[in-house]
C-alpha positions in Angstrom: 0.0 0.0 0.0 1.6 3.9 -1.1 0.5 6.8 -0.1 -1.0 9.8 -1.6 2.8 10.5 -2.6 3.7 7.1 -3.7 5.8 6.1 -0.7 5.3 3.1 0.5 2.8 2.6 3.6 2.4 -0.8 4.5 3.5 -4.7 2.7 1.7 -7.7 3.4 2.6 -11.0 1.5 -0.3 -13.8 1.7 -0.5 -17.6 0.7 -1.7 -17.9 -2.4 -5.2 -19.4 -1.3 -6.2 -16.3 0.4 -8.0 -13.7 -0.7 -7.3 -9.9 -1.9 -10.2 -8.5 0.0 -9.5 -10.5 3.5 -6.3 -9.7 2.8 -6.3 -5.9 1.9 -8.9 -5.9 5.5 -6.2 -6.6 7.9 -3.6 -4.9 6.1 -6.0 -1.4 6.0 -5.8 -2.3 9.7 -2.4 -2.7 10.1 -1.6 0.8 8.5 -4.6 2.7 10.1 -2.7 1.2 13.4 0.7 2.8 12.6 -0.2 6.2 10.4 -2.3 7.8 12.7 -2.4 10.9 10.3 -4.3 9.4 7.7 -7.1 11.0 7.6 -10.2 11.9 4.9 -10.3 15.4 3.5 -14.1 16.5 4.3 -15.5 19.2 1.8 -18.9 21.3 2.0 -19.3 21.4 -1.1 -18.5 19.2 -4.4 -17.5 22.4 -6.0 -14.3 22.8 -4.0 -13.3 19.3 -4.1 -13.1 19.3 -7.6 -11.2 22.6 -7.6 -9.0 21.3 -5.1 -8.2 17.9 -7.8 -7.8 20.3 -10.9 -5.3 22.5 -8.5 -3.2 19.2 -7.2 -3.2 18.1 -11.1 -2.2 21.8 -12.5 0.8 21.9 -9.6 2.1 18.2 -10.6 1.8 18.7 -14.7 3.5 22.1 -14.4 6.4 20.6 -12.4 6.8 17.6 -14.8 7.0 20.2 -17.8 10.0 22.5 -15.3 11.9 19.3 -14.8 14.1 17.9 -17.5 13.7 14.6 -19.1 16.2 11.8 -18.8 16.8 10.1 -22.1 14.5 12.5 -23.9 16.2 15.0 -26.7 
């Protein structure tokens, strides 16, 4: 399990009879337990979530046009 930033959160390696969903349960658990931070963003309105997606989205594209590309050019 990553994070909002990609960084990893939480590993849980399972027998191959058991199931993604019991196993994603305890492992939600497990991280819950240890990143007591996580927490849901609560908007008013649907409005300013939306604006708040297009905003994260317009920050990460314009820093991925800033930074140069390995292998490119």
């Amino acid at each position: 399990m990553v994070g909002p930033l990609g960084l990893l959160l939480g590993v849980m390696v399972t027998a191959a009879d058991v199931g993604d969903r019991a196993a994603a349960h305890i492992l939600l658990e497990q991280v819950a337990a240890a990143h007591h931070r996580l927490a849901r963003d609560f908007e008013r309105r649907i409005a300013s979530a939306e604006e708040t997606i297009y905003w994260s989205m317009a920050a990460l594209m314009t820093r991925r046009l800033v930074r140069p590309h390995r292998g490119r050019g």
